[in-house]
VOPAGU-2260 file (C-alpha; in pm, 1 decimal, decimal comma):
REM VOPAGU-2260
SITE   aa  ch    i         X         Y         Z
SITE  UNK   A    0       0,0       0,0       0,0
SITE  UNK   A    1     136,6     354,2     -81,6
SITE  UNK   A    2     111,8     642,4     136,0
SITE  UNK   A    3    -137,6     884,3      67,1
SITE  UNK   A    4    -179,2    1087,4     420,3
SITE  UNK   A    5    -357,1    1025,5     705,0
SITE  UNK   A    6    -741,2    1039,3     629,1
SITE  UNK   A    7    -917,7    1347,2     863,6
SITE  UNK   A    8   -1018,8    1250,2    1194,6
SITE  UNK   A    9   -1429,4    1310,3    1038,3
SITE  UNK   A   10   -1379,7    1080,0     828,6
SITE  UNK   A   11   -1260,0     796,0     999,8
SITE  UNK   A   12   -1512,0     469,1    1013,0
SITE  UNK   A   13   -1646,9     314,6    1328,7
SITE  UNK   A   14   -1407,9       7,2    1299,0
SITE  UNK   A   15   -1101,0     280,0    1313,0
SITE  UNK   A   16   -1272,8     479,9    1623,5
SITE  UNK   A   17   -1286,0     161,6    1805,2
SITE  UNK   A   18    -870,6      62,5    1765,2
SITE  UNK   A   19    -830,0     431,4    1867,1
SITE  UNK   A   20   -1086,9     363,8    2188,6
SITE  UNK   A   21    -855,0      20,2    2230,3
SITE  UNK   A   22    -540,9     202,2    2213,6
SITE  UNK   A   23    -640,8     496,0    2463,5
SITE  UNK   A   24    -774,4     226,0    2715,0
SITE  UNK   A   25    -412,0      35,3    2676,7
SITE  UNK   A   26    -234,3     349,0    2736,0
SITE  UNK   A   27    -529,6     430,0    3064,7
SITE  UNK   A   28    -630,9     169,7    3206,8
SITE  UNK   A   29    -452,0      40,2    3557,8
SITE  UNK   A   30    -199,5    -228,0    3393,1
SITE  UNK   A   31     -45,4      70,2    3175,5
SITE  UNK   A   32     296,7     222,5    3257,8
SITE  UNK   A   33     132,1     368,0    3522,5
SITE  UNK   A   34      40,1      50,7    3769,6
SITE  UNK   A   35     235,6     -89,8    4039,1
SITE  UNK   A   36     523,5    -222,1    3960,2
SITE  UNK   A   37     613,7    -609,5    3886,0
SITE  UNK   A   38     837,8    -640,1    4163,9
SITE  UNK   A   39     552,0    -485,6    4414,5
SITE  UNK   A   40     293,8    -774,8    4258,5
SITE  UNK   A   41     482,1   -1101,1    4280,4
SITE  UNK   A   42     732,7    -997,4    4564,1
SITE  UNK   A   43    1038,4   -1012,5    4343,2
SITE  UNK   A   44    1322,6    -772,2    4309,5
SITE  UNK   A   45    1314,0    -690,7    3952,2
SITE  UNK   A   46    1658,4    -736,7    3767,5
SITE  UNK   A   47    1899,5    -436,1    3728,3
SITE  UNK   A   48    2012,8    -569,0    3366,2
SITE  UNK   A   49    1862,6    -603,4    3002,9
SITE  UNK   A   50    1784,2    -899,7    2915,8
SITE  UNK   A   51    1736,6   -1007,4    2538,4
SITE  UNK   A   52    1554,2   -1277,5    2298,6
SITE  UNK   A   53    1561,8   -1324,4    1929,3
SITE  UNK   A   54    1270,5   -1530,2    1755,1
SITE  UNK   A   55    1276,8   -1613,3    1397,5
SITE  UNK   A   56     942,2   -1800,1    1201,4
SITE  UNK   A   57     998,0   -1929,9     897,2
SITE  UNK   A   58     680,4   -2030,3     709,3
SITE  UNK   A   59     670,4   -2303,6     469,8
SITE  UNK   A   60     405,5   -2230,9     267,2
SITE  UNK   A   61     355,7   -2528,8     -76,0
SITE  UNK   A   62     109,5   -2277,8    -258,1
SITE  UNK   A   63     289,1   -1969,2    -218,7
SITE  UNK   A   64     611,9   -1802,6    -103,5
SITE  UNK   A   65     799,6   -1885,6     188,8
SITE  UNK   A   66     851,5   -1574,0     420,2
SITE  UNK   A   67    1067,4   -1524,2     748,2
SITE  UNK   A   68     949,7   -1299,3    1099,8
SITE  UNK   A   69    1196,0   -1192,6    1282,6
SITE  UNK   A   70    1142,8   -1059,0    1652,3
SITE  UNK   A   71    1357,1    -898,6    1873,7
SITE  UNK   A   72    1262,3    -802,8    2243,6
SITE  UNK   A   73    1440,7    -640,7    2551,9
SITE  UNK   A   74    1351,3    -621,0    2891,4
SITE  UNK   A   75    1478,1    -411,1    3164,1
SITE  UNK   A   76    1276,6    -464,4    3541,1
SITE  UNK   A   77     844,7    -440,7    3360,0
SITE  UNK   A   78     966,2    -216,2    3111,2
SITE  UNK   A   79     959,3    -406,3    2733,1
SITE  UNK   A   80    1066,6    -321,2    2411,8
SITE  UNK   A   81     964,8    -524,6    2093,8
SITE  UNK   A   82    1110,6    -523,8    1722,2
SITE  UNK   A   83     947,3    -723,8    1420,7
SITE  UNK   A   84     977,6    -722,1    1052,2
SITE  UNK   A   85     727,5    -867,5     847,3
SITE  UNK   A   86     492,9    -942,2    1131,0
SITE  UNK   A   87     200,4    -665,9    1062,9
SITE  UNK   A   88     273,8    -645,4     679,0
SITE  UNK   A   89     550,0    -786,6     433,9
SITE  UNK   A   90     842,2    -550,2     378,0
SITE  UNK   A   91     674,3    -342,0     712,2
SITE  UNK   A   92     817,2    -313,5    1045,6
SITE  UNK   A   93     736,1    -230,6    1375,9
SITE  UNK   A   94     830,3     -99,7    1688,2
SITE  UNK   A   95     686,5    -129,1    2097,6
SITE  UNK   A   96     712,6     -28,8    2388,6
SITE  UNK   A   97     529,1    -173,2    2681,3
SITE  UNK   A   98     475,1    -226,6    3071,8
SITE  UNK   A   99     486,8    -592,5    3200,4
SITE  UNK   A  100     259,0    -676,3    3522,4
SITE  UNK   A  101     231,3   -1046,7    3637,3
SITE  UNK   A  102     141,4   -1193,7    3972,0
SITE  UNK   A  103      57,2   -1565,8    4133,3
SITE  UNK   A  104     202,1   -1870,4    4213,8
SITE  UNK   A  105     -53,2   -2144,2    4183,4
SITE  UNK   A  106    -210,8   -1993,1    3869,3
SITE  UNK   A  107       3,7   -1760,2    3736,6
SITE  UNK   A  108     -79,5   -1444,9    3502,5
SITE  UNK   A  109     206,3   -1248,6    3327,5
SITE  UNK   A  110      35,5    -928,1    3076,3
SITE  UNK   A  111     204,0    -681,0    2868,7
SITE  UNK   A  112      12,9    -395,1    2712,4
SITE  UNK   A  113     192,8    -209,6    2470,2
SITE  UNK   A  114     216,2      78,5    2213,5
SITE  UNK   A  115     369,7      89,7    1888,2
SITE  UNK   A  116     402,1     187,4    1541,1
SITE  UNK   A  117     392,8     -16,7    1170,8
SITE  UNK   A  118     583,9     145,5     897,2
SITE  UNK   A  119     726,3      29,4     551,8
SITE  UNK   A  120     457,2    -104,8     303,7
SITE  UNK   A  121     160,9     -58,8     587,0
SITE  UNK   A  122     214,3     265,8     817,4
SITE  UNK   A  123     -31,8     261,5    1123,1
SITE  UNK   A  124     -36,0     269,8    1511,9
SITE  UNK   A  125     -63,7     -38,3    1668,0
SITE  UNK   A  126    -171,7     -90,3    2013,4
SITE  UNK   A  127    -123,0    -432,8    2148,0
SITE  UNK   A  128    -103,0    -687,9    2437,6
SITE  UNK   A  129      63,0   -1011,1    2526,6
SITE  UNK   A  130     -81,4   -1234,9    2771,1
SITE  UNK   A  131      23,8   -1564,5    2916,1
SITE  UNK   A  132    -162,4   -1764,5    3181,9
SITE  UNK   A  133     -62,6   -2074,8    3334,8
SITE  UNK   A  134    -201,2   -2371,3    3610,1
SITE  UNK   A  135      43,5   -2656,9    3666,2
SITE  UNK   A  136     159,4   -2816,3    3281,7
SITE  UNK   A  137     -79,7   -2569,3    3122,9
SITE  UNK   A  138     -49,5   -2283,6    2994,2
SITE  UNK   A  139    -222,7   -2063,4    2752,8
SITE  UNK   A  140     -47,4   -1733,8    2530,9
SITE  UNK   A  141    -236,9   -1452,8    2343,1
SITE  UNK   A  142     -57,5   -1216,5    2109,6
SITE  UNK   A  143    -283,0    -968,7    1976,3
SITE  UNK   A  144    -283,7    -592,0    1833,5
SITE  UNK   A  145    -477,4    -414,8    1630,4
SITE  UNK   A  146    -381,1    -223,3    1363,3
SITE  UNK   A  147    -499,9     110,7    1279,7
SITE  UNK   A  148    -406,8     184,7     926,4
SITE  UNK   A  149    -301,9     567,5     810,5
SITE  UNK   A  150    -293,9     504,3     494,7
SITE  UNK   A  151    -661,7     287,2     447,2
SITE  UNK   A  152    -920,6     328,5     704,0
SITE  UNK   A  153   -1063,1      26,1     581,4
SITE  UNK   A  154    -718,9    -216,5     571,0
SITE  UNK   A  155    -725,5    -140,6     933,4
SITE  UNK   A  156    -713,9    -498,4    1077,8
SITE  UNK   A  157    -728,3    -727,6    1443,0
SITE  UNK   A  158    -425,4    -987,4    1449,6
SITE  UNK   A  159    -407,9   -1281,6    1669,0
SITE  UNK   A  160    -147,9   -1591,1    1765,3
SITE  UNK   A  161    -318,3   -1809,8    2049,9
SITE  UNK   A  162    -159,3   -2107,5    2181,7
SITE  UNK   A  163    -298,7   -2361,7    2476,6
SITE  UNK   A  164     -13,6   -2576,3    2557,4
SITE  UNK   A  165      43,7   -2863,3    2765,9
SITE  UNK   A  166     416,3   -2931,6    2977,2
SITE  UNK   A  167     467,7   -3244,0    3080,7
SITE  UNK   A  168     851,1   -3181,8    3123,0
SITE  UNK   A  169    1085,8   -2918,7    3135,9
SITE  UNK   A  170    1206,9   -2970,5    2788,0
SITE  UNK   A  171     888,1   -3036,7    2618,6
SITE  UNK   A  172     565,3   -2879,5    2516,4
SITE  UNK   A  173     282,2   -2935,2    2303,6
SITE  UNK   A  174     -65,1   -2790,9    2209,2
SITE  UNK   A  175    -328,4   -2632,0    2002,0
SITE  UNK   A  176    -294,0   -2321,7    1835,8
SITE  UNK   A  177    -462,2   -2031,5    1572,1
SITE  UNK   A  178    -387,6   -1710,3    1429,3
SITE  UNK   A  179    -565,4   -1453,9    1225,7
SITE  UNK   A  180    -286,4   -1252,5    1006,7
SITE  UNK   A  181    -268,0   -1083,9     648,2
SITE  UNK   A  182      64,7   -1278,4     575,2
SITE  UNK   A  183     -44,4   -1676,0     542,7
SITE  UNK   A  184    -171,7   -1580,4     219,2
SITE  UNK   A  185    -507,1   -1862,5     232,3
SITE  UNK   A  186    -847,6   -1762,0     203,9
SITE  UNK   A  187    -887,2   -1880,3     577,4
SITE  UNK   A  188   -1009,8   -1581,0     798,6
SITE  UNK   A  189    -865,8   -1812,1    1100,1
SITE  UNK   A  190    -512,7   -2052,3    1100,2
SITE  UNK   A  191    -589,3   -2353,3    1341,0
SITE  UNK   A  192    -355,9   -2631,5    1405,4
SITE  UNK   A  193     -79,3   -2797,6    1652,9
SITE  UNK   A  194     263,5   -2742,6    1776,5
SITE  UNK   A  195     544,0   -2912,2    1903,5
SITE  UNK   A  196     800,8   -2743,3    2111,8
SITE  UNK   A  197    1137,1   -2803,8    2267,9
SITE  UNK   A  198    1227,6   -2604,3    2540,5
SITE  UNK   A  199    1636,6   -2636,5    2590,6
SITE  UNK   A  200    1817,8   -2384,9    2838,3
SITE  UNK   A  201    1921,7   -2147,1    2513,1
SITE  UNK   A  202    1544,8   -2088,8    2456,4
SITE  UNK   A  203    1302,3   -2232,5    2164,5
SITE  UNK   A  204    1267,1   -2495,5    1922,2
SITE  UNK   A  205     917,0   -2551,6    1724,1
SITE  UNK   A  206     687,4   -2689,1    1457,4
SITE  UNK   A  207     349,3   -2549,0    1380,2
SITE  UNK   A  208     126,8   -2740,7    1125,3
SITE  UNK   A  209    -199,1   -2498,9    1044,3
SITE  UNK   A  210    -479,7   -2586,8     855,4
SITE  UNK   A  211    -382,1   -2984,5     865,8
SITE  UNK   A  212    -611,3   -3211,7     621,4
SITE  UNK   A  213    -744,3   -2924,3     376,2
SITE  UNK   A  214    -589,6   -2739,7      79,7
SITE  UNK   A  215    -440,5   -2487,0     266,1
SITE  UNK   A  216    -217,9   -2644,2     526,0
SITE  UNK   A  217     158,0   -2501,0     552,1
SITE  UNK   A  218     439,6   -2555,9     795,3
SITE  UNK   A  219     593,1   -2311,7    1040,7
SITE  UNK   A  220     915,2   -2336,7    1241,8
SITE  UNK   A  221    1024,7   -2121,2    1487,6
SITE  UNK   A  222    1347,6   -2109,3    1683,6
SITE  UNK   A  223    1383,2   -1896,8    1975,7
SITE  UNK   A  224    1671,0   -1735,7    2245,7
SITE  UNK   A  225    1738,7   -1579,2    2525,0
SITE  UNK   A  226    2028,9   -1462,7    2760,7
């Protein structure tokens, strides 16, 4: 999509005026930058130093062309900063900043709301949330964001990676997941399928399989670390 300016504020549709109310209530409401701190929730001292991962998704794709994600991420105490490339949009990046909250010990609940901004091929303001929850060997993760598109009020568009995942050791997980992206290039308005994971001390290994047993299935493997 080319630029052509940022459509006037009257004309924007209904869908756009609702990411703006999403982003406004990420950036207000009480697990913004402004709640209590991650160290005052789960009684931990936060960590004076950054600490780093690098993901990379490769999609395998029979019908079309193969394509790579990239994501790089920082933390420092709750504060977290994200990087991706092809994530929102191909040849687009994007940038976040965000405030990380979590609490428990039984059932545990780690969230991340974040701001950020697309630009490349798709320009837009993104806000966005990550959200992991987990009881004993299960666990479930929610990446979403919506996109609010500068260019094309009406490309404007709600992504979404879900996993529900299952532990049974430290080095192994499994599960169900789905995701609703521009990027998989099938007619699918939803991705459903399974993963395997290893989880060695450097950080990730995984398959995905989506859409298994119809036309559209394709392969996706992810490698992931952290130090």
């Amino acid at each position: 999509m080319e630029i052509t300016g940022i459509p006037a504020v009257s004309r924007l549709s209904a869908r756009t005026m609702r990411g703006w109310a999403f982003a406004v209530f990420l950036c207000t409401s009480p697990i913004s930058a402004s709640a209590v701190p991650l160290d005052s929730l789960d009684g931990a001292t936060p960590s004076a130093g950054w600490t780093f991962s690098v993901d990379g998704y490769y999609y395998s794709i029979p019908y079309d062309d193969d394509f790579f994600i990239p994501i790089v991420s920082a933390d420092r105490g709750s504060l977290h900063l994200e990087a991706r490339y092809n994530y929102e949009d191909f040849k687009t990046g994007s940038l976040f900043g965000g405030w990380t909250i979590s609490t428990g010990e039984m059932f545990t609940v780690e969230l991340t709301p974040m701001l950020g901004m697309a630009f490349g091929q798709t320009t837009g303001i993104v806000p966005a949330f990550e959200l992991s929850l987990g009881y004993g060997v299960f666990d479930f993760y929610d990446e979403s964001e919506y996109l609010i598109d500068l260019e094309d009020e009406g490309s404007s568009y709600l992504y979404s990676w879900l996993e529900l995942g299952v532990s049974p050791s430290d080095l192994f997980r499994f599960g169900l997941t789905a995701q609703r992206t521009r990027v998989a290039g099938t007619p699918l308005e939803v991705e459903r399928g399974f993963f395997l994971q290893g989880t060695p001390a450097f950080g990730t290994v995984s398959v995905y399989v989506f859409n298994p047993f119809t036309d559209y299935w394709f392969l996706m493997f992810g490698v992931g670390l952290a130090w």
